[in-house]
DRENKEVO-951247 format. One record per residue (C-alpha): y, z, x; residue number from 1; residue in one letter. Coordinates in steps of 0.5 Angstrom, whole numbers, plus 2048, in hexadecimal, padded with zeros to 3 digits. Layout:
! DRENKEVO-951247
<rec north="Y" up="Z" east="X" k="NUM" r="A"/>
...
END
This chain:
! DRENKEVO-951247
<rec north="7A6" up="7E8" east="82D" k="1" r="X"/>
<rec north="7AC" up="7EC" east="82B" k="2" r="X"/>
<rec north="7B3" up="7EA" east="82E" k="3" r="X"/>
<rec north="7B9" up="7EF" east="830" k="4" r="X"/>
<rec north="7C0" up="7ED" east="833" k="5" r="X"/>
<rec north="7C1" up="7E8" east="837" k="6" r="X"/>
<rec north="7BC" up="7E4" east="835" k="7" r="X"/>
<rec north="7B6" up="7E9" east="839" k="8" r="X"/>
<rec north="7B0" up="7E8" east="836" k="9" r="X"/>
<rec north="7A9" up="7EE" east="836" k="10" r="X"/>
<rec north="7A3" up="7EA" east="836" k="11" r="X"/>
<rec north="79E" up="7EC" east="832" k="12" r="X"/>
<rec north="798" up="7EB" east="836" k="13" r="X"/>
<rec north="79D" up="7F1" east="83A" k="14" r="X"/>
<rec north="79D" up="7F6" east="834" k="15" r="X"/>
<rec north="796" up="7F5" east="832" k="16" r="X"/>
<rec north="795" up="7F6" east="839" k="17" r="X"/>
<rec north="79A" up="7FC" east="839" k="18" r="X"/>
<rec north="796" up="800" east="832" k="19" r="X"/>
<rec north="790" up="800" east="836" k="20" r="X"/>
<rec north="793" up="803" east="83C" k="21" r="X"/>
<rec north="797" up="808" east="838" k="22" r="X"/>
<rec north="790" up="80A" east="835" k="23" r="X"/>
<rec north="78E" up="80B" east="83C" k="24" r="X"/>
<rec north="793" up="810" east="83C" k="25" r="X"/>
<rec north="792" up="814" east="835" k="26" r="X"/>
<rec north="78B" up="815" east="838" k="27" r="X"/>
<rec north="78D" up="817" east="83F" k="28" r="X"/>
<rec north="793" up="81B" east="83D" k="29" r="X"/>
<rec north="78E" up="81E" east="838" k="30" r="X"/>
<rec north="789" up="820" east="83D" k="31" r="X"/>
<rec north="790" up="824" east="840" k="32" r="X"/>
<rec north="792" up="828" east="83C" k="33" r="X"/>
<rec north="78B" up="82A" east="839" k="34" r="X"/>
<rec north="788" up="82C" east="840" k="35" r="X"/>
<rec north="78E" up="82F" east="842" k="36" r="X"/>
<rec north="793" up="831" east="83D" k="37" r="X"/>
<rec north="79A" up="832" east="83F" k="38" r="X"/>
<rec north="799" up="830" east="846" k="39" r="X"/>
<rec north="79E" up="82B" east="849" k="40" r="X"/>
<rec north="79C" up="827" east="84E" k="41" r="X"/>
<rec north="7A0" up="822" east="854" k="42" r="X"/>
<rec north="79B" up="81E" east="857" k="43" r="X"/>
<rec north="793" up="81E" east="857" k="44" r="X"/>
<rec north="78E" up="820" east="85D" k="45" r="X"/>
<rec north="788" up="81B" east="85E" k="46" r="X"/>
<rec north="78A" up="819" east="856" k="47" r="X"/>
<rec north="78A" up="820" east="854" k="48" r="X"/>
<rec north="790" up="823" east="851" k="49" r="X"/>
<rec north="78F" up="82A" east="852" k="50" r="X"/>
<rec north="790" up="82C" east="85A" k="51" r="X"/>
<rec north="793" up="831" east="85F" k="52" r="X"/>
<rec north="797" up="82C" east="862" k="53" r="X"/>
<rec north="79E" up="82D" east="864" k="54" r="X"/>
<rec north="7A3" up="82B" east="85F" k="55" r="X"/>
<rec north="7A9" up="82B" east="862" k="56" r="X"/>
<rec north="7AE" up="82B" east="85C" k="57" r="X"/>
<rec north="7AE" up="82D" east="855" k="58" r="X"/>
<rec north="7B0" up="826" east="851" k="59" r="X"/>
<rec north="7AB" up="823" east="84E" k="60" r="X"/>
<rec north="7AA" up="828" east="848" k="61" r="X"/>
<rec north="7AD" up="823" east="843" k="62" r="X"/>
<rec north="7A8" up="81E" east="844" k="63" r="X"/>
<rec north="7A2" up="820" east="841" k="64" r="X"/>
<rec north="7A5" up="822" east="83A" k="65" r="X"/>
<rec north="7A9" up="81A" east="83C" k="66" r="X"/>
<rec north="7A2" up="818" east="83A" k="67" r="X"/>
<rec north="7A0" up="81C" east="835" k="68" r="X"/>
<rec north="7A5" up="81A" east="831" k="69" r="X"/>
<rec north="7A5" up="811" east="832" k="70" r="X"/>
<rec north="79E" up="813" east="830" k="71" r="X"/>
<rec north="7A0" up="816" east="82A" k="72" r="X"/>
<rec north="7A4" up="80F" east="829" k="73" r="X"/>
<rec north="79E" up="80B" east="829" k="74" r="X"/>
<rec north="797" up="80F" east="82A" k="75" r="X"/>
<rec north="797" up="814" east="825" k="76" r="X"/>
<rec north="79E" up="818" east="823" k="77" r="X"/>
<rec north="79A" up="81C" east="81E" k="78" r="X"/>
<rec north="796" up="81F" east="825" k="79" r="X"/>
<rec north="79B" up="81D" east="82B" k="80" r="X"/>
<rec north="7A2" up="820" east="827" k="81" r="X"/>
<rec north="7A0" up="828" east="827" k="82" r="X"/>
<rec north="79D" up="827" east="82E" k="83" r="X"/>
<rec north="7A4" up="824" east="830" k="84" r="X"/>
<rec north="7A7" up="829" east="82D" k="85" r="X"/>
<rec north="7A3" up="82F" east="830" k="86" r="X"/>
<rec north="7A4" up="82C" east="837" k="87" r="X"/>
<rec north="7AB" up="82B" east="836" k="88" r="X"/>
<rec north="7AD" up="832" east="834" k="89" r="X"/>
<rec north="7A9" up="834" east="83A" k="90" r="X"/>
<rec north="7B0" up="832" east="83D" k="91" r="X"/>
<rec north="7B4" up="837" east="83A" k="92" r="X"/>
<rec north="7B8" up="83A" east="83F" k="93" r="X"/>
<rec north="7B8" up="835" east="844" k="94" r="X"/>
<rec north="7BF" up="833" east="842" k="95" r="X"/>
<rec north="7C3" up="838" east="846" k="96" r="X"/>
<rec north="7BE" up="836" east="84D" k="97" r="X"/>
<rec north="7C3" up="835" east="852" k="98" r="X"/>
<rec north="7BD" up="835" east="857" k="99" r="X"/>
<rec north="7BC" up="82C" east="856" k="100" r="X"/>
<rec north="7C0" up="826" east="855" k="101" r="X"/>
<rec north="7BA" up="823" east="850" k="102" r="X"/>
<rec north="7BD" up="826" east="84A" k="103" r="X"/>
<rec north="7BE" up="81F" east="846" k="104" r="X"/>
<rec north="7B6" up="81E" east="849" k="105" r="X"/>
<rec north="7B3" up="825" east="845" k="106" r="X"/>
<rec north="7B8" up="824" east="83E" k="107" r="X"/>
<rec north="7B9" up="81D" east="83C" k="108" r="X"/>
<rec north="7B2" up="81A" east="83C" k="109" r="X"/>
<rec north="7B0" up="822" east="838" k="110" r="X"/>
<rec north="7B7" up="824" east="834" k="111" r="X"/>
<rec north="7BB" up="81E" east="834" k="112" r="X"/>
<rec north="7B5" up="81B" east="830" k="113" r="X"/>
<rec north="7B4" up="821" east="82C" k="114" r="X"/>
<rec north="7BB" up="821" east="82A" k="115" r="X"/>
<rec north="7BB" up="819" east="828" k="116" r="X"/>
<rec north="7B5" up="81B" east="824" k="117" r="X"/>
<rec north="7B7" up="820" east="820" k="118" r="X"/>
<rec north="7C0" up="821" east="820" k="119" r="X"/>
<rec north="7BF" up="828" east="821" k="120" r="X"/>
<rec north="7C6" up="82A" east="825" k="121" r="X"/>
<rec north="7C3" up="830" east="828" k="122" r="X"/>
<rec north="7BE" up="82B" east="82C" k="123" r="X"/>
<rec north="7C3" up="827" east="82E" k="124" r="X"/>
<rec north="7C6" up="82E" east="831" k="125" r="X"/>
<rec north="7C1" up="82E" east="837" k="126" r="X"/>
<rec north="7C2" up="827" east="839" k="127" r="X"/>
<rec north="7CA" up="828" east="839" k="128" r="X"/>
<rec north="7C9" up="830" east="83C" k="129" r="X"/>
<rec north="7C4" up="82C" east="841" k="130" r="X"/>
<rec north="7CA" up="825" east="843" k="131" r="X"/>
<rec north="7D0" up="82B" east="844" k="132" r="X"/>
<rec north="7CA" up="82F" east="849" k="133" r="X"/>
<rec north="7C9" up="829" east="84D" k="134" r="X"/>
<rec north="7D0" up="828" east="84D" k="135" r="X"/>
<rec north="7D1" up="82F" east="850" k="136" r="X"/>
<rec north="7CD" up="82C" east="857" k="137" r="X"/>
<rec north="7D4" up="828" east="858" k="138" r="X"/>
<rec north="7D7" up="82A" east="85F" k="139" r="X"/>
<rec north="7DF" up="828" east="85D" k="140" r="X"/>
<rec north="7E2" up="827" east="865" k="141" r="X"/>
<rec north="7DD" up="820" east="866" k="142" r="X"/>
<rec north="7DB" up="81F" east="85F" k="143" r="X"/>
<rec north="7D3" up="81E" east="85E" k="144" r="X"/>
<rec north="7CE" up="822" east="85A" k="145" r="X"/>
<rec north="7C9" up="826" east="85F" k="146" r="X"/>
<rec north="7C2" up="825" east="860" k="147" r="X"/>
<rec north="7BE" up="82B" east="860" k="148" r="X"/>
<rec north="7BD" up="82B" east="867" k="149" r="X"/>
<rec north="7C3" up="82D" east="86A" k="150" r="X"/>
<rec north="7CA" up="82E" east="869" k="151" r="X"/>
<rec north="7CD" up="827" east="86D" k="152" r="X"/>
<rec north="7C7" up="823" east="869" k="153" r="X"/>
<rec north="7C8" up="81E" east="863" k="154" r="X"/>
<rec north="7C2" up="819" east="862" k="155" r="X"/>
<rec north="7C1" up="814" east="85E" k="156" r="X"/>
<rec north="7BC" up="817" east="859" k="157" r="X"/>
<rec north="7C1" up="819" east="856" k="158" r="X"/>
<rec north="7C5" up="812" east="854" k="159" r="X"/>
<rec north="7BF" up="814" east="84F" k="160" r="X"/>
<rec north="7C1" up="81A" east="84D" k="161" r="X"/>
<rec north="7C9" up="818" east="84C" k="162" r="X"/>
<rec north="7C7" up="816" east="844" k="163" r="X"/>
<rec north="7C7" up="81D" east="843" k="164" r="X"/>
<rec north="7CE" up="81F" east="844" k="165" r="X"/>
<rec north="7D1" up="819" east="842" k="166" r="X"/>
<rec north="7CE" up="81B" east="83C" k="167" r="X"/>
<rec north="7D0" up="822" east="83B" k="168" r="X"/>
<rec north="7D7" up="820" east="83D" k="169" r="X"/>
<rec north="7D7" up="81C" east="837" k="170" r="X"/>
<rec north="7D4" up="821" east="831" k="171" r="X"/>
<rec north="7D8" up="825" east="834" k="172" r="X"/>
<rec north="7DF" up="821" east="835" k="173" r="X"/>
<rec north="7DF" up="825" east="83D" k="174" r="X"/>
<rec north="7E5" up="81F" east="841" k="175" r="X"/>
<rec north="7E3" up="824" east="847" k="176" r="X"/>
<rec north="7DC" up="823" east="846" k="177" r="X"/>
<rec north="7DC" up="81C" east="845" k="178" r="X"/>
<rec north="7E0" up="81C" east="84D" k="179" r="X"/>
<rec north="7DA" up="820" east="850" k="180" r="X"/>
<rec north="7D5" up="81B" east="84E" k="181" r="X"/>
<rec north="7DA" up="814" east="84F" k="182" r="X"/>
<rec north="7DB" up="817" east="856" k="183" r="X"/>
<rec north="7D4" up="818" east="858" k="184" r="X"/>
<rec north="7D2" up="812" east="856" k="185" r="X"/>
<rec north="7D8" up="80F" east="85A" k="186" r="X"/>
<rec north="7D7" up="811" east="860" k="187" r="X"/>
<rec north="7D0" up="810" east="860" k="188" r="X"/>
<rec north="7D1" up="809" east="85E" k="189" r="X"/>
<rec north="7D6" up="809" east="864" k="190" r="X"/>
<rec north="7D2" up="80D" east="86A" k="191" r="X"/>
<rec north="7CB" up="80D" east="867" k="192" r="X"/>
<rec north="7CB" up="804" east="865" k="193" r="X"/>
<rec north="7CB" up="800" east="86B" k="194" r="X"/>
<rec north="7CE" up="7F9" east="86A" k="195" r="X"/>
<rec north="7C8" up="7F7" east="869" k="196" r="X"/>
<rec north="7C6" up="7F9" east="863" k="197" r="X"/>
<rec north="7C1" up="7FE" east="869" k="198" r="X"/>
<rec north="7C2" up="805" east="866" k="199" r="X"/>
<rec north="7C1" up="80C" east="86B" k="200" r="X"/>
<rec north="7BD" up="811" east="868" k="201" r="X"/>
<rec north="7C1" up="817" east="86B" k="202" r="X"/>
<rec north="7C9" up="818" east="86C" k="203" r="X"/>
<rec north="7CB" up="81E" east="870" k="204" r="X"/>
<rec north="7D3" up="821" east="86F" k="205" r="X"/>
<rec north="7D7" up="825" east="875" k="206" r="X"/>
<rec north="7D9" up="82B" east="870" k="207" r="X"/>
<rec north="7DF" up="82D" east="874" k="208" r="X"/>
<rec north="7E2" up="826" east="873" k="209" r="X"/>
<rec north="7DF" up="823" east="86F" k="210" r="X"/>
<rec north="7DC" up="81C" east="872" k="211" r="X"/>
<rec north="7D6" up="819" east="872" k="212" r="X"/>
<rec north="7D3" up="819" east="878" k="213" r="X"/>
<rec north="7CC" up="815" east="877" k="214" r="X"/>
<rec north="7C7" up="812" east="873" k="215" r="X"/>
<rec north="7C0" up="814" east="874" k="216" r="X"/>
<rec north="7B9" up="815" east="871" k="217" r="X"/>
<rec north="7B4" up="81B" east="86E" k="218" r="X"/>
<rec north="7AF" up="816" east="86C" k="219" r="X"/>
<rec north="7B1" up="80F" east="86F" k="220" r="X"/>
<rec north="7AE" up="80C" east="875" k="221" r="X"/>
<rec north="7B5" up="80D" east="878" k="222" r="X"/>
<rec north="7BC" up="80E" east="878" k="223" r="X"/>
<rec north="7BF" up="807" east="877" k="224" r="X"/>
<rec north="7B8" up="805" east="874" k="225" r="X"/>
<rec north="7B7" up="804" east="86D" k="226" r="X"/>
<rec north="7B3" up="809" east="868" k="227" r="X"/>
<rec north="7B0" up="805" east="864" k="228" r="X"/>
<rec north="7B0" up="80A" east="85E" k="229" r="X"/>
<rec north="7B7" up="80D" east="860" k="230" r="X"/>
<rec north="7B9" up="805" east="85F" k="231" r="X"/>
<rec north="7B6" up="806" east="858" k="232" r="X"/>
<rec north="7BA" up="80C" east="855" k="233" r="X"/>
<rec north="7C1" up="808" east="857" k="234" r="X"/>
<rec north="7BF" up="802" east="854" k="235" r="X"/>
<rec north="7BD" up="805" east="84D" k="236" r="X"/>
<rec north="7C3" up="80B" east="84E" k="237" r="X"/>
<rec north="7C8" up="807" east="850" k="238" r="X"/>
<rec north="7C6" up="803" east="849" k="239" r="X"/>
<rec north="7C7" up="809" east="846" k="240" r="X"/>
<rec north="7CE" up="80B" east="848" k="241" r="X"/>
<rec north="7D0" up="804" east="846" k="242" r="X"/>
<rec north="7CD" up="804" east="83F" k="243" r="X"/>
<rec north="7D0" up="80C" east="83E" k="244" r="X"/>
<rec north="7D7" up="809" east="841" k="245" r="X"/>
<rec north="7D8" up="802" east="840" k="246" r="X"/>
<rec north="7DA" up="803" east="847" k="247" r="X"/>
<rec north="7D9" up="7FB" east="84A" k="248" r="X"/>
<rec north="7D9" up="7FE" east="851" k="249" r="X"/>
<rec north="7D2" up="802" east="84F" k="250" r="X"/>
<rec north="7CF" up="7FC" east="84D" k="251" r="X"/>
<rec north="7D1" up="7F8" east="854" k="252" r="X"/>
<rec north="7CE" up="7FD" east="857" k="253" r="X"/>
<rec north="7C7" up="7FE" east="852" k="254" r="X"/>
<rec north="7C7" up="7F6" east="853" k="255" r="X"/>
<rec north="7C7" up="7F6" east="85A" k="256" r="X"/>
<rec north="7C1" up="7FB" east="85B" k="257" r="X"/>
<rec north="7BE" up="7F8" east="857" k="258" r="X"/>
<rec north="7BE" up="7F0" east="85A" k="259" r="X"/>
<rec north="7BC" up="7F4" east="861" k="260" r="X"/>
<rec north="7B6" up="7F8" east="85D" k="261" r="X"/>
<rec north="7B3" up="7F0" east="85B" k="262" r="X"/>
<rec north="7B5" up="7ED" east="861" k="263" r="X"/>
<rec north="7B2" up="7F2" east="864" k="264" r="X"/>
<rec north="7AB" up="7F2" east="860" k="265" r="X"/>
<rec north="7AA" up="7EB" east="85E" k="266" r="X"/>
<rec north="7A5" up="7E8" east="85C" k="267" r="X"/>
<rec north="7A0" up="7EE" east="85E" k="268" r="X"/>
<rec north="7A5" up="7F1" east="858" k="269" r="X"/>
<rec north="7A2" up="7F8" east="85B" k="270" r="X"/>
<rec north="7A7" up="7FB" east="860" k="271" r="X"/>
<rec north="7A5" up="800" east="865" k="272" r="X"/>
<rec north="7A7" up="806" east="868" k="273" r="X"/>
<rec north="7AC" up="805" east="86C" k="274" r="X"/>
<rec north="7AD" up="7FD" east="86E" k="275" r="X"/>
<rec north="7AF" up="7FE" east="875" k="276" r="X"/>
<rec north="7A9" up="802" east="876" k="277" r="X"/>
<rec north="7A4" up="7FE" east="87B" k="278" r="X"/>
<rec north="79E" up="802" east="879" k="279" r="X"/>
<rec north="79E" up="805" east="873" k="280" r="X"/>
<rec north="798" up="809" east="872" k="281" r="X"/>
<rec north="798" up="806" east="86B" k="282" r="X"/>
<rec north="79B" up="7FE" east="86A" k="283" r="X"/>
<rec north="79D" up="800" east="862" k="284" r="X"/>
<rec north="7A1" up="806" east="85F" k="285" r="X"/>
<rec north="7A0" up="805" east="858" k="286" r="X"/>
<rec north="7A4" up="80B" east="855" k="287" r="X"/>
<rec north="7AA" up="807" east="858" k="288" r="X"/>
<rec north="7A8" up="800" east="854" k="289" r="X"/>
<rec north="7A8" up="803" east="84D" k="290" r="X"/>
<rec north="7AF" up="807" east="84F" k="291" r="X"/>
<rec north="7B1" up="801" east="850" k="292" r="X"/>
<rec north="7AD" up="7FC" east="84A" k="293" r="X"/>
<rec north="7B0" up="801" east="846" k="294" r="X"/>
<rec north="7B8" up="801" east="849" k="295" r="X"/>
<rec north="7B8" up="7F9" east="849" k="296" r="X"/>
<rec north="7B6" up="7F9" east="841" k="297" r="X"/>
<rec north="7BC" up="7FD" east="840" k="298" r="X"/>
<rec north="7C0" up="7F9" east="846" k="299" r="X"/>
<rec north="7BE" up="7F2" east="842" k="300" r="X"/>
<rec north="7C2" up="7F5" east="83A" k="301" r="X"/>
<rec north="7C8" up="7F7" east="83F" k="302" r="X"/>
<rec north="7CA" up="7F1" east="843" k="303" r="X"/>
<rec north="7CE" up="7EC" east="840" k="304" r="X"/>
<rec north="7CA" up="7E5" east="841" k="305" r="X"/>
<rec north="7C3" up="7E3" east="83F" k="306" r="X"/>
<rec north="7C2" up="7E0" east="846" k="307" r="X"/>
<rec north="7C2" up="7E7" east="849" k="308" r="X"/>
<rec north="7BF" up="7EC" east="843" k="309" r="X"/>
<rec north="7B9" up="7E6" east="843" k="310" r="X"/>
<rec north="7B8" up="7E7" east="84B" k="311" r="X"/>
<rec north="7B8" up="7EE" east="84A" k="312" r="X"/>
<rec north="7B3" up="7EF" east="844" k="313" r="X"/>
<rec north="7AF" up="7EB" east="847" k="314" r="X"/>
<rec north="7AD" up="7EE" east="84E" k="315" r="X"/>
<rec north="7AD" up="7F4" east="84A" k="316" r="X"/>
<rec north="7A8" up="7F1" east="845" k="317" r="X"/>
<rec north="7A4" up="7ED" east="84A" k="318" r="X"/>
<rec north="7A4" up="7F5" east="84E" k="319" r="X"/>
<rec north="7A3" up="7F7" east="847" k="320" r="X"/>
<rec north="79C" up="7F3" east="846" k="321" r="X"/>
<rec north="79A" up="7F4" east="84E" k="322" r="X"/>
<rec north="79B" up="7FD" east="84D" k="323" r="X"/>
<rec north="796" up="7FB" east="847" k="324" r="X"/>
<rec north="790" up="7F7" east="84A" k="325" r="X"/>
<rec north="789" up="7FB" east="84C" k="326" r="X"/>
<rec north="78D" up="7FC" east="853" k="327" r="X"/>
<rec north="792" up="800" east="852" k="328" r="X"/>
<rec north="78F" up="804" east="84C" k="329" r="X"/>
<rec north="78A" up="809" east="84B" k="330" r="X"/>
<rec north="786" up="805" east="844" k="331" r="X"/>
<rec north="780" up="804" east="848" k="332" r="X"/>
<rec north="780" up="80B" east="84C" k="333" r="X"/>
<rec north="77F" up="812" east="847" k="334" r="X"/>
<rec north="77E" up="816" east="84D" k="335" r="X"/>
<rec north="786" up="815" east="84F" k="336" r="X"/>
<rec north="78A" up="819" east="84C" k="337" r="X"/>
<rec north="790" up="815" east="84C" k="338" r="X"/>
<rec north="792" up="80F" east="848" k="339" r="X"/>
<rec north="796" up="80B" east="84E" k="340" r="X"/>
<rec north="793" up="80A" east="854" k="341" r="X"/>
<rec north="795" up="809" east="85B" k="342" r="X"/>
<rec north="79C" up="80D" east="85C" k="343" r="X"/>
<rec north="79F" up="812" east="860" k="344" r="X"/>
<rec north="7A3" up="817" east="860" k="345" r="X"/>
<rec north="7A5" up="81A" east="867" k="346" r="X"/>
<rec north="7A2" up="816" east="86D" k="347" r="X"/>
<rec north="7A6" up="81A" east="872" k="348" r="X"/>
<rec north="7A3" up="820" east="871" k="349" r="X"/>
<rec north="79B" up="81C" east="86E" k="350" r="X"/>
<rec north="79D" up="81F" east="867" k="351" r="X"/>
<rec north="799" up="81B" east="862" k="352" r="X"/>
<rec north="798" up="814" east="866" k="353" r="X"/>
<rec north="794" up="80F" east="862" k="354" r="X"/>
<rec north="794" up="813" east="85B" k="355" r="X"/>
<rec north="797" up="813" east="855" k="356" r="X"/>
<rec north="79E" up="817" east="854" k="357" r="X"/>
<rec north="7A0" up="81A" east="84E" k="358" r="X"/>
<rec north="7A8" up="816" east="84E" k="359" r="X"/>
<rec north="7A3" up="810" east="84F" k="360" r="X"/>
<rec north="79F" up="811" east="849" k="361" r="X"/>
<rec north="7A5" up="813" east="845" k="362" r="X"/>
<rec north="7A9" up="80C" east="846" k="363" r="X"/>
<rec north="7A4" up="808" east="847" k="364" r="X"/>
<rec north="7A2" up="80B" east="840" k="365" r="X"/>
<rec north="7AA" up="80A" east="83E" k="366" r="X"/>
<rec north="7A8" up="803" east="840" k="367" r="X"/>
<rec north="7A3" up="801" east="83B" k="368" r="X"/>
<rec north="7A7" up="805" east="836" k="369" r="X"/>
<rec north="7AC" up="800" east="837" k="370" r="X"/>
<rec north="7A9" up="7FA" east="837" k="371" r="X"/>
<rec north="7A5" up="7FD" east="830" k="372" r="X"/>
<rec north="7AC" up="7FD" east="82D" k="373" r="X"/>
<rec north="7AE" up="804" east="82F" k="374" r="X"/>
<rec north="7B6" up="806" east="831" k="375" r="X"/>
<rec north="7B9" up="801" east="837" k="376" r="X"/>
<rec north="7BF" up="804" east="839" k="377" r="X"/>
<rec north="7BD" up="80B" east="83D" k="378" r="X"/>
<rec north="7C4" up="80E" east="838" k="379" r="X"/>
<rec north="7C0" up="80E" east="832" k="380" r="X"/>
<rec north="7BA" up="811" east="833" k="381" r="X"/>
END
C-alpha cells in the first residue's frame, strides 16, 4: 500500500491493476501512432479512431501526447520520450490560437510536462504564451472568459483550462493577468454553480450591460439539468484554482461539486451523461468518472481533514478500480482502438455516444499515473 496525505491510502491490488491497464494503453497508443502518425483524433466511430465524423471544435490535440508522456513514466521512456516529444512539438504555433478556450487542454499535458522534465526556459515560453492567449478571451464589462462558440458564452470546460493563465500570471509576475483569471472563475462560481453544488454547462452575458442573462446547456439534457462531464471539469477546476491560490472560497466550491458529483453516482460509482436525463441513450459516461477519479485524487491532498480527503480518495479509488474491470476497458477486445469504453462526446448532436473519447483516455490514463506514484496536484504536472 502506499500512503499520501491525510492518511489516504492506494491499495496495492489497485496499482497492480492499473500497471496492467497502462500496458493496455502503451499497446493501443502504440497502434495509433503507427497506423496513423500524427493524427490527432477526438472520439472513435464503432471503435475506430479514424473517421469522417463531425468535430466540432479543435481541443483535444494535447491529449494524445498526454499519454505518451505517462507512458514514458512508466512503460518505456527510452521509446515513449522521443515519441512525446515529437507529438508535442506538433503543437507549435497553437499557442497564439485565439479560435478555442481549451489551451491548458492542448499545453499543460504536452509542454508543461516537458518543461518539468527538462527545465528548459524556452519550453515553459509556450506554456506561458499559451495562459496570456487564453486570458485575452476576457470580456471585461461582465467579467468571463468566452467559450469558442460565440461572443456571450462562457462554459464551464474552461474552469479546466484556468490553471494555465493562473500559471503565467505567476512566471510572469502579470497583477493584470491574475485578475482576468480570478474573476472568471468567480463569476462562474456565482452564475454557473448552483446552491446545490449542480453546475450549468453554458453561461450567457448581455454584452451591452453586462448581465448574465441565463444557464443553458450545449450538451446536457437541459438548461437547468446537470451535465455530468461539465460537473467534473468544476470539480477538478475549482481544486486547481484552490491549489494555484490558497483561495478558500475555490476550495468550498471544488467541495461542494464534488459532494454532488458521489451523491449523485453512488454506489453505481459510474456517472451518466446527464443525471436528470430520464432515458439516456447510454446509462454510463465513463469520460466524466475518470475526469472526476482523477479531480477527487488531488481534492483528497488539498482539504484540510482526513474524513473529507478519505471520503474523496475513496470514490475515486473505488471508480478507479470499476473504470479497470473487463467492462469498461478494452483488455479482451483487440479489434477496439481505445482503451476506455463506453464514453461520449456530444450526445445532442450523436457525435461519438458509446465510444471511447481522446479526453476520457487522457485522464483515465492520469488516473492511473497517480495512483502509480505520478504527480497528485494538477500545478506540478
Amino acid at each position: 500500500m502506499t500512503q499520501l496525505k491525510n492518511g489516504v491510502v492506494i491499495p496495492e491490488a489497485t496499482k497492480v491493476r492499473a500497471k496492467e491497464v497502462l500496458g493496455l494503453f502503451d499497446q493501443k497508443v502504440r497502434a495509433l501512432a503507427t497506423n496513423h502518425p500524427d493524427y490527432f483524433p477526438l472520439f472513435t466511430e464503432n471503435g475506430k479512431w479514424k473517421h469522417g465524423k463531425e468535430p466540432w471544435t479543435n481541443w483535444c490535440e494535447g491529449f494524445l501526447g498526454g499519454q505518451m508522456w505517462i507512458l514514458a513514466d512508466h512503460i518505456d521512456k527510452d521509446y515513449w520520450r522521443p515519441k512525446a516529444e515529437h507529438y508535442s512539438s506538433l503543437l507549435k504555433g497553437r499557442e497564439f490560437d485565439r479560435e478555442v478556450h481549451d489551451l491548458g487542454f492542448t499545453f499543460w499535458p504536452t509542454w508543461k510536462k516537458w518543461y518539468k522534465e527538462t527545465g528548459d526556459l524556452e519550453i515553459n515560453k509556450v506554456v506561458v504564451e499559451a495562459g496570456k492567449t487564453m486570458s485575452l478571451r476576457f470580456n471585461k464589462k461582465a467579467g468571463f472568459l468566452r467559450s469558442f462558440l460565440t461572443e456571450d458564452s462562457t462554459f464551464i470546460d474552461i474552469m479546466m483550462n484556468v490553471g494555465i493563465i493562473f500559471y503565467a500570471a505567476q512566471e510572469l509576475k502579470d497583477e493584470g493577468i491574475r485578475e482576468i483569471v480570478d474573476t472568471h472563475c468567480l463569476q462562474t462560481r456565482r452564475y454557473m454553480v448552483r446552491g446545490d453544488g449542480s453546475t450549468t454547462h453554458e453561461g450567457i452575458f448581455d454584452l451591452e450591460t453586462g448581465v448574465f442573462l441565463r444557464q443553458t446547456t450545449q450538451q446536457g439534457w437541459r438548461d437547468d439539468s446537470s451535465w455530468a462531464r461539465g460537473q467534473a471539469w468544476a470539480l477538478y477546476g475549482f481544486g486547481t484554482c484552490y491549489a494555484f491560490t490558497g483561495d478558500k472560497r475555490y476550495l468550498e466550491v471544488a467541495q461542494a461539486t464534488a459532494d454532488f458529483f458521489i451523491e449523485r453516482t453512488g454506489n453505481r460509482l459510474i456517472a451518466p451523461n446527464d443525471w436528470e436525463e430520464p432515458n439516456p441513450i447510454l446509462p454510463v459516461e465513463t469520460s466524466a468518472s475518470a475526469i472526476t477519479a482523477s479531480g477527487l485524487l488531488q481534492l483528497s491532498q488539498l482539504v484540510d481533514n482526513e474524513v473529507d480527503a478519505q471520503r474523496y480518495a475513496k470514490f475515486a479509488i473505488d471508480s478507479i478500480n470499476e473504470l479497470c474491470s473487463d467492462k469498461y476497458v478494452s483488455l479482451n477486445d483487440p479489434n477496439w482502438e481505445g482503451v476506455l469504453k463506453h464514453g461520449s462526446y456530444h450526445e445532442q448532436k450523436r457525435l461519438g455516444v458509446d465510444e471511447s473519447v481522446m479526453w476520457g483516455e487522457y485522464f483515465f490514463a492520469e488516473c492511473l499515473d497517480k495512483v502509480l506514484g505520478g504527480e497528485m496536484l494538477y500545478t506540478n504536472r
